[in-house]
N, C-alpha and C positions, 0 to 999 in steps of 0.2 A: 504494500500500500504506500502509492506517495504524498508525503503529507506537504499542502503548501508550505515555502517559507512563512510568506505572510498570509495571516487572514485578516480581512477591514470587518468590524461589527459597528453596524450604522446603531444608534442608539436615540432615543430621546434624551435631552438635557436634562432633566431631573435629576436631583439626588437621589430617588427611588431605584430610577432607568440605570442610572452611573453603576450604583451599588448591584444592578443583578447582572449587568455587565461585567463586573469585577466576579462576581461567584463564578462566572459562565468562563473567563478569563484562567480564574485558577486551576478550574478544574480543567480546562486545555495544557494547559502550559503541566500539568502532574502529567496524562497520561501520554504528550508530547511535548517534550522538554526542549525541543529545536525549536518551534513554531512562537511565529514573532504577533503579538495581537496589534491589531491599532484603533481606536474608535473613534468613529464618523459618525458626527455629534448633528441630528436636526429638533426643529423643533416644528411639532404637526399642528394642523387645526386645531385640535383638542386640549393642547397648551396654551395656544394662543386664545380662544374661546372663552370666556366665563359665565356663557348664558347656557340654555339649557340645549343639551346635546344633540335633541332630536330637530334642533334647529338646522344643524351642519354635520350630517349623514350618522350620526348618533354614535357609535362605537367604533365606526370605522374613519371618524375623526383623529383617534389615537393611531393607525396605523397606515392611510394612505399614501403619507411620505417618506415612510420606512420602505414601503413595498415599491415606492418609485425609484430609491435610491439603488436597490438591491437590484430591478430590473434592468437600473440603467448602466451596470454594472460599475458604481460609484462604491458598492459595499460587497462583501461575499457571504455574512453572517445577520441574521437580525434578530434581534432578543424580544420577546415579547411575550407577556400576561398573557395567557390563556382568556382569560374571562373579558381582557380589552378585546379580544378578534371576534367579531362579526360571525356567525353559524350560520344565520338563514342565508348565506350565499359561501359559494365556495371560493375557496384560497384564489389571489391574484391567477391568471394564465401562465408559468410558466417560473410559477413556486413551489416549495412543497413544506413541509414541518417535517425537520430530517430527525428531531428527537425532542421529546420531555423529560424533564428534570424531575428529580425526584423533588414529589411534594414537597409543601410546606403547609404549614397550619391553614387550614381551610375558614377557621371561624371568626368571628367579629371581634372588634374591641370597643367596651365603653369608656371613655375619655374623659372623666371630671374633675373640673379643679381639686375639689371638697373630697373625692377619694370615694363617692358614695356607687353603690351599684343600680343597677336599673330599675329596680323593684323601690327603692329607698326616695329616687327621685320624687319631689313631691310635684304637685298636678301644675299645669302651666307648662313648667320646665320646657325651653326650646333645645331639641336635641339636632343637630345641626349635619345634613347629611344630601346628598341631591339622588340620590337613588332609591329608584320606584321599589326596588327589591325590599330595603329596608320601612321605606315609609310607612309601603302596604303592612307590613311584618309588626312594625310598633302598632299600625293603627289597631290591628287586630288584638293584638296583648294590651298593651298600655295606652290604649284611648284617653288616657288625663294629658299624656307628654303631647308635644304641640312638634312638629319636624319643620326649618328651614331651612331653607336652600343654602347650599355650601359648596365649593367649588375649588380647585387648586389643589396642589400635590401636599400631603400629609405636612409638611410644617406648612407652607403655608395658610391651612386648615387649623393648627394649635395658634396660629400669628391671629385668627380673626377670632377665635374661642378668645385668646385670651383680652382682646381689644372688645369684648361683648357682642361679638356679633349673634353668639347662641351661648348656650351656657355650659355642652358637654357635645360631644363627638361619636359617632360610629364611625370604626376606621376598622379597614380587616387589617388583623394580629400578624400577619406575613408581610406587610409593607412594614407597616413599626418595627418589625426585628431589623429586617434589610435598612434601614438607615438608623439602627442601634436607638430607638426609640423604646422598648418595650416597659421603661420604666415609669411612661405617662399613663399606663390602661388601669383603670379602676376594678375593670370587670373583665373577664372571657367571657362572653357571652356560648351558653352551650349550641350545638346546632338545633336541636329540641326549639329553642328561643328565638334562635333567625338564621334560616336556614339559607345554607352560602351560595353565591353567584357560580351558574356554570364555569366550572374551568378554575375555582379558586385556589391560591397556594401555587399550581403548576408555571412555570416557565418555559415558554416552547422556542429551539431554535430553529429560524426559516432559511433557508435558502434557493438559491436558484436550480430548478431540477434538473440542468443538463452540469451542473458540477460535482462530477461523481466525487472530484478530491476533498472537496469541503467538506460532501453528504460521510465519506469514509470517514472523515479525520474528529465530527462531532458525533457521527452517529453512535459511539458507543458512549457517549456521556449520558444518554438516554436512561430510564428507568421503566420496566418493563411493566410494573401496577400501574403508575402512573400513564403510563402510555393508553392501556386498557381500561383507566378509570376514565381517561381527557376524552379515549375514540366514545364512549358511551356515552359522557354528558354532553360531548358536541353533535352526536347523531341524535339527542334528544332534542339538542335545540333546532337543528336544522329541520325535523318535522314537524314541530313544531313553528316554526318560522316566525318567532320570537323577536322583537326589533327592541331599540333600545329603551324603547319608554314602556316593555312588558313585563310586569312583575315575576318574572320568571326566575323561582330557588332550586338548587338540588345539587347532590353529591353522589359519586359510585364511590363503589370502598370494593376493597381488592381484599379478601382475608388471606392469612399465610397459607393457605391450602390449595389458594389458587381461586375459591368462589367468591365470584362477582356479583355485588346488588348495587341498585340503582332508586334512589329514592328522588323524587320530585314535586313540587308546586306549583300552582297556578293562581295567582289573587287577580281580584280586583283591587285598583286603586286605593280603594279606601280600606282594604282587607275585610270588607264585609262575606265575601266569598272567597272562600280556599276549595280549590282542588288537590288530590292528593292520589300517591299514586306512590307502589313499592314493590321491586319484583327483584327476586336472584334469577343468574341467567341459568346456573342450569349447564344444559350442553349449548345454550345461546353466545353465540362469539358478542365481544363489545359492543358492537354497532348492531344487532338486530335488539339486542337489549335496548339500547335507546331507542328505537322503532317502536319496540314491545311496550315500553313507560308510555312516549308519547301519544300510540292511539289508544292505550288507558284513560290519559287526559284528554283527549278530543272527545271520547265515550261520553264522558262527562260536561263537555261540553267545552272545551279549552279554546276550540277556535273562532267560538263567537263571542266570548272572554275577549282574546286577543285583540281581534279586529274591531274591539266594540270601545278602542282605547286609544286615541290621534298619536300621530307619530310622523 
């Protein structure tokens, strides 16, 4: 196998981006020690944006400029959040996701100055968050807390907490670690509580599909649950066809034996309705499992949920 000299990994600017760049970096450089990284730094709609997402193509605001870069062969490597990439369409023409990282913490964090937990918050409290996933989620538990719109990379989200813009945070637990934050979280919220955005935790690297040397040189950084947790809750969302302003939660979990389950959600906005859905696969490979969840949920009625919601 020949391994490039150099590999360019296009990156978003964030300290978030930076930081998984750097995990993705190390663990190249351990299992090839010649291999030189360099990162090509953009910054997408989604940085730039601080209105509401489904204004400017909704999730796929975070990766448009990643995937141009990579195509225009400006980058060879691109780092990306599973749960930032878009499901209900498929990957750019002429990419591919050569590997997933082994998980990371899939759950939420509560974030308050006072150290109190979610249950403690007294009624009013603005919980400061821009995501349908979680709003519907509190509205359903804790219909006292009040959610406002929040927007910007994890410190800049503590800069407006603590300037009063709101008075406590949901952040997922796997961004806080990656920029050595985990000291601000009040609470881990369980998944029981608010259950996590497709793809959470996971880090996926993309590249262009006719670069076998690249596809070789990361492909074994991969992790093989995580591969067959990501393929199930992305084929769940893609049957779903899921856009960014869909309250859409769920996690696969890989047990040591090798069985696969896949649990999922469907709210309305206001979380006055939950759908719910749970299945192991069984002799079912990853991807007919997310098939299997999603026309459970349409059974129920998920797709006029869906489209019954502007975007």
């Amino acid at each position: 196998m020949t391994v490039p000299e150099l590999i360019r990994i296009v990156s978003r600017s964030s300290p978030m981006a930076l930081a998984q760049v750097e995990r993705v970096r190390t663990e190249l450089t351990a299992r090839h020690p010649g291999v030189r990284t360099e990162v090509v730094p953009v910054t997408t709609t989604g940085d730039r944006w601080m209105g509401d997402l489904s204004q400017v193509e909704g999730k796929g605001a975070f990766t448009k400029e990643v995937d141009a870069a990579l195509l225009a062969g400006e980058a060879d490597l691109a780092v990306h959040c599973v749960k930032d990439v878009p499901a209900d369409r498929p990957l750019p023409a002429g990419t591919v996701f050569a590997a997933f990282l082994a998980r990371d913490d899939i759950r939420d964090a509560l974030v308050h100055p006072g150290g109190l937990g979610l249950d403690a918050l007294p009624a009013g409290t603005r919980i400061g968050t821009s995501s349908v996933r979680r709003t519907a989620q509190l509205a359903a538990s804790h219909p006292h807390l009040e959610c406002v719109p929040i927007r910007g990379n994890a410190n800049r989200r503590m800069e407006k907490l603590h300037a009063g813009e709101a008075d406590a945070l949901l952040l997922a637990v796997s961004g806080l670690e990656r920029i050595g934050r985990r000291d601000v979280i009040s609470q881990v919220l369980p998944v029981e509580t608010m259950c996590p955005p497709i793809g959470a935790g996971v880090l996926a690297l993309q590249c262009r599909e006719g670069d076998a040397a690249v596809i070789d040189a990361v492909g074994p950084l991969g992790d093989p649950a995580a591969h067959r947790e990501t393929t199930a809750e992305r084929m769940l969302l893609h049957v779903l066809q899921g856009h960014c302003n869909s309250p859409i939660a769920g996690y696969a979990r890989s047990e040591r034996n090798g069985d696969l389950s896949l649990r999922a959600k469907v709210f309305t906005p206001d979380g006055k309705t939950v759908l719910n859905a749970h299945e192991w696969a069984g002799p079912l490979d990853p991807a007919t499992l997310g098939t299997s969840v999603a026309v459970a949920l349409l059974r129920q009625g998920a797709r006029e949920l869906i489209d019954g919601i502007a975007h």
